[in-house]
C-alpha positions as CSV (number, residue, x, y, z in Angstrom):
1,X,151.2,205.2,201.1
2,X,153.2,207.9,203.0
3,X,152.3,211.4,202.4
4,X,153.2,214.9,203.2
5,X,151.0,217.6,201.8
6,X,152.5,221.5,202.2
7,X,150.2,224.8,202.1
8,X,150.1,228.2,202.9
9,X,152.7,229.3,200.8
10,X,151.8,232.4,198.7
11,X,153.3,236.2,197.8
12,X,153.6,238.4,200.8
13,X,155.2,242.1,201.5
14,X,158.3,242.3,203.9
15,X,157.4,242.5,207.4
16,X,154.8,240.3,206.9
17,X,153.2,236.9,207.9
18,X,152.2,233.2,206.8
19,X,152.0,230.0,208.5
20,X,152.5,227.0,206.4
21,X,151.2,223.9,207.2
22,X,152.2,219.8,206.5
23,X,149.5,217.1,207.1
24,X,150.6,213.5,207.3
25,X,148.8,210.1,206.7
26,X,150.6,206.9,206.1
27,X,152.8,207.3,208.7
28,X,152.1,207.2,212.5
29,X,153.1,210.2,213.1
30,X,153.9,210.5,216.3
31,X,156.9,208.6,216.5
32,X,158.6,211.1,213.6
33,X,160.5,214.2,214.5
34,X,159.4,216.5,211.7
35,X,161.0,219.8,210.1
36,X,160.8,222.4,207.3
37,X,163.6,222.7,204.9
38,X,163.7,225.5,202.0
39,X,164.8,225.8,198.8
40,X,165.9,228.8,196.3
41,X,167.0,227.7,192.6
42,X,170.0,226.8,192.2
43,X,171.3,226.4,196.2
44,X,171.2,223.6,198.7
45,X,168.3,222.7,200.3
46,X,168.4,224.1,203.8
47,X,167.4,223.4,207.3
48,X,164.9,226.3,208.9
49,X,163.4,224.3,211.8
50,X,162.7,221.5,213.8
51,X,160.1,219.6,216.1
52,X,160.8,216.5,218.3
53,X,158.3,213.8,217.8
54,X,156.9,214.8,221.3
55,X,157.2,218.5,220.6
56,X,159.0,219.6,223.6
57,X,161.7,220.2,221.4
58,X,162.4,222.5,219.0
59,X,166.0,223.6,217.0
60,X,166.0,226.8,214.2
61,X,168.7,227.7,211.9
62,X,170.2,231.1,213.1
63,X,168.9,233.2,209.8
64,X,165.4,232.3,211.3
65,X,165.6,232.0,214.9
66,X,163.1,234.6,216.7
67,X,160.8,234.7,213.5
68,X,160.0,231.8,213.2
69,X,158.3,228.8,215.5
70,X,157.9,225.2,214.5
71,X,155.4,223.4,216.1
72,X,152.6,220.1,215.7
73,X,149.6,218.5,216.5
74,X,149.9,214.5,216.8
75,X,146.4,214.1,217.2
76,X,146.0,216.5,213.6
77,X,149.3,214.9,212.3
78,X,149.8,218.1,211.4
79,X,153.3,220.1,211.8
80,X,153.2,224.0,211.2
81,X,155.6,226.9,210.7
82,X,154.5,230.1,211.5
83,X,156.8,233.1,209.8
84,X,157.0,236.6,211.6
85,X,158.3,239.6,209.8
86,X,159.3,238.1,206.7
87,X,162.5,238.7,204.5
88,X,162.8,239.1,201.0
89,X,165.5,236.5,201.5
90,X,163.0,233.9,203.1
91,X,162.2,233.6,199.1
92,X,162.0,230.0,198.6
93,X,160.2,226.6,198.0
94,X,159.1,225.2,201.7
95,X,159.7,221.4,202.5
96,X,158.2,219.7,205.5
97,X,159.9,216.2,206.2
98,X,159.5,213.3,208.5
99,X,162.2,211.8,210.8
100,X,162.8,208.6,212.9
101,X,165.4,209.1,213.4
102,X,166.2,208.0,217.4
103,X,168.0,211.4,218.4
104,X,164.5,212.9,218.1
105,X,165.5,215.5,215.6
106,X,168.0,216.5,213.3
107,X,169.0,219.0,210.5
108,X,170.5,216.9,207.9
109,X,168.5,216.0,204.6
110,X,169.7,212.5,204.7
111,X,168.4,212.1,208.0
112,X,164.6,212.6,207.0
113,X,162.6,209.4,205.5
114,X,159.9,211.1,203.3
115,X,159.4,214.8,202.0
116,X,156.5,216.7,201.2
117,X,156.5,218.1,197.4
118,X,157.1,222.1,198.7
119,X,155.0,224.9,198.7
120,X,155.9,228.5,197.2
121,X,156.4,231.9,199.4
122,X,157.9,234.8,197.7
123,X,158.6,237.6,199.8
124,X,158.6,241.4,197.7
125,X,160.1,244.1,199.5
């Protein structure tokens, strides 16, 4: 059974930091490109960043770019997103997802196999 288990998500002031975390099992995981996706009620699901299955690699949208790094542990199975001086927009639930797809990454939703079931950060300015 494939799994993807989110944490780190919590309340935090603007300017501030978290690092959210993803652990796999089921899957081996080093053969997946993972990413983090976000979601805020009512909107699309969104692509915040990327990691190739090697990790040497690694794509952000533009609203996060120089805030935020992606990156993972194949030996942990674990993929992490550390957030720098956070936004009240940044606001959202966080989704890590797994990839095979053979490009090594990618920033569509359809593209990813299995999903995690999100973790909450609210940002408060």
């Amino acid at each position: 059974q494939v799994q993807l288990v989110e944490s780190g998500g919590r309340w935090v002031q603007a300017g501030g930091s978290l690092r959210l975390s993803c652990a796999a099992s089921g899957i081996t995981f080093s053969s997946y490109a993972m990413a983090w996706f976000r979601q805020v009620p009512g909107k699309e699901r969104e692509f915040v960043a990327a990691v190739s299955w090697s990790g040497d690699r690694t794509h952000y949208s533009d609203s996060v770019k120089g805030r935020f790094t992606i990156s993972r542990d194949n030996a942990k199975n674990t993929v992490w997103l550390q957030m720098n001086s956070l936004k009240p927009e940044d606001t959202a639930v966080y989704y890590c997802a797994a990839s095979l797809i053979s490009t090594g990454w990618a920033r569509l939703q359809s593209d990813y196999d299995y999903w995690g079931q999100g973790t909450q950060v609210t940002v408060s300015s």
